[in-house]
C-alpha atoms as one frame of an Amber mdcrd trajectory, in Angstrom:
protein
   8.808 -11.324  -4.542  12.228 -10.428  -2.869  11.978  -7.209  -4.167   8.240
  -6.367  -3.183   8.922  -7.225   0.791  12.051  -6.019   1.036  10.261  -2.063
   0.558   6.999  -2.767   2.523   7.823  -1.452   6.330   9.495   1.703   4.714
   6.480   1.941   2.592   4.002   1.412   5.328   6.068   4.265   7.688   5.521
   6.341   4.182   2.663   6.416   3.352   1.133   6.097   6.966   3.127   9.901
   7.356   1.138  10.529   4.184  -2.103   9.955   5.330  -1.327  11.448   9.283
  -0.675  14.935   6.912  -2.884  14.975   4.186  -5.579  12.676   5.074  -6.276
   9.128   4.755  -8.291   9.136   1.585  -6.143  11.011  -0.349  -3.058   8.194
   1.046  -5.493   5.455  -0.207  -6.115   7.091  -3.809  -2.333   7.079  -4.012
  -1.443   4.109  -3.339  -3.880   2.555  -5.464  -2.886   4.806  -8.576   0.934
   3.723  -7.999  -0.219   0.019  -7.351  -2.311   0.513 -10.899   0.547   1.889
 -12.958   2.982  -0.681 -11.538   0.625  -3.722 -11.771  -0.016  -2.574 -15.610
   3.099  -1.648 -16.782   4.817  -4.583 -15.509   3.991  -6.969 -18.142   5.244
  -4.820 -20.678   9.004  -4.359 -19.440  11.168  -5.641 -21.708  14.049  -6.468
 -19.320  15.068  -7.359 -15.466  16.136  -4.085 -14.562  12.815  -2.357 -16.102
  10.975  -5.579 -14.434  12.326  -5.362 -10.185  11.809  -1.836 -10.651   8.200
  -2.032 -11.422   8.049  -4.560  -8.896   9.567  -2.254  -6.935   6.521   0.312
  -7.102   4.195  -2.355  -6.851   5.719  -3.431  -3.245   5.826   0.008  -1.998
   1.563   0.431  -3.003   0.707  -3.031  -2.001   1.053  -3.551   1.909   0.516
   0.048   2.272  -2.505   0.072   0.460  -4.007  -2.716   2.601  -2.995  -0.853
   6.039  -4.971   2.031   5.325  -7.834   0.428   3.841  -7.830  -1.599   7.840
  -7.738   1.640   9.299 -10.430   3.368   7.671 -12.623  -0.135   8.225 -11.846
  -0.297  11.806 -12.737   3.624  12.007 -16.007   3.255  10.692 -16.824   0.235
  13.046 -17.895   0.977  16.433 -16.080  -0.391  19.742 -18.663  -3.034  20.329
 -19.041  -4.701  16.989 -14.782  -4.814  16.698 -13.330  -8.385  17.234 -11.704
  -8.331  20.297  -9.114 -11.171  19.307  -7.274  -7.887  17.240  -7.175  -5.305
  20.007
């Protein structure tokens, strides 16, 4: 767990570069694919190094991956139905 917090703000000022230049959508789709291949091919390492570094991937895809996905929801929802508690 160490190793998947440790990445997330660098991550998060990644990949929220990534989707200010190419788009948010095309941020989201890569996150998720990286999350996919880490989350999958973890399981199958056969040692600790081959282990933290798919963990590694994962942490970088996870929080970064649930950012964007807040954005585009709060984009899509006008002023007046937002919770005002989060502004």
């Amino acid at each position: 767990m160490t190793v998947i917090f440790d990445i997330c703000p660098l991550s998060i000022q990644f990949f929220g570069w990534v989707g200010d230049e190419y788009g948010r959508f095309p941020a989201t789709f890569f996150t998720n694919v990286i999350l996919l291949a880490a989350g999958l091919s973890t399981p199958f390492c056969t040692n600790f190094v081959a282990f933290c570094f798919m963990r590694f991937f994962a942490g970088i895809a996870y929080d970064s991956s649930l950012q964007i996905f807040y954005l585009l929801c709060e984009k899509d929802c006008s002023i007046s139905t937002r919770n005002p508690f989060l502004l």
